[in-house]
C-alpha positions as CSV (number, residue, x, y, z in Angstrom):
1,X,-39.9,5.8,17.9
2,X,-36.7,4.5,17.0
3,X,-36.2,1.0,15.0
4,X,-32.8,-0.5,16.0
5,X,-31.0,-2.7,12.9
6,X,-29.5,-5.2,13.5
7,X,-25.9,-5.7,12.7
8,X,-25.6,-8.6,9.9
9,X,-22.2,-10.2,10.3
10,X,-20.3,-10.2,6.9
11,X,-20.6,-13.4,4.7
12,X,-17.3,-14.9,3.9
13,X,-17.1,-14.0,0.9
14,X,-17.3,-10.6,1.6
15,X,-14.6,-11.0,4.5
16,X,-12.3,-12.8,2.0
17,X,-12.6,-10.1,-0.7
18,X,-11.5,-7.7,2.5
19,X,-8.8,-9.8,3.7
20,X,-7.8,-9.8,-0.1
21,X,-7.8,-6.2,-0.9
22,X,-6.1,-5.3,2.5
23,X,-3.3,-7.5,1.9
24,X,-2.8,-6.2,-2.3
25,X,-2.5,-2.8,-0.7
26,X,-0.3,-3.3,1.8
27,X,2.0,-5.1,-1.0
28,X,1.7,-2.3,-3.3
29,X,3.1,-0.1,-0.6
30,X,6.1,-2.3,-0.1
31,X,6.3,-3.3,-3.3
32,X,6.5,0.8,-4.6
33,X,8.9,1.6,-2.3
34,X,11.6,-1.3,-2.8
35,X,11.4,-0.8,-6.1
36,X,12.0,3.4,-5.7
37,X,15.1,2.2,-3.6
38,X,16.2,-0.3,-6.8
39,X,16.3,2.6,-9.4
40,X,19.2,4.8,-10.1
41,X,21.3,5.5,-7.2
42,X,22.3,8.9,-5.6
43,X,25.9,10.5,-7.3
44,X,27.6,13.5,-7.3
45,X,26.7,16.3,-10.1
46,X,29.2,18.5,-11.3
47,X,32.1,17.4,-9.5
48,X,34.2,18.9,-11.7
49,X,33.2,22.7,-10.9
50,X,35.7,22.6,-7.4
51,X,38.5,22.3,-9.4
């Protein structure tokens, strides 16, 4: 015989603590890869060598 559980709905302050962690890693994300494209930019090594 099989006992179905009920589904117990999330208490807010679980669904806020959610909500809150969703939103930190999705601004991590963004954050890491702004800051990647802020560091030292892309130049030409050994230039010199075509000479």
């Amino acid at each position: 015989m099989l006992i179905k559980k009920e589904e117990e709905m999330p208490t807010n302050t679980k669904k806020t603590e959610l909500r809150r962690k969703r939103k930190k890693t999705s601004q991590a994300k963004k954050r890491k890869k702004v800051m990647s494209k802020m560091s030292t930019p892309v130049f030409a090594i050994h230039t010199d060598k075509d000479e």
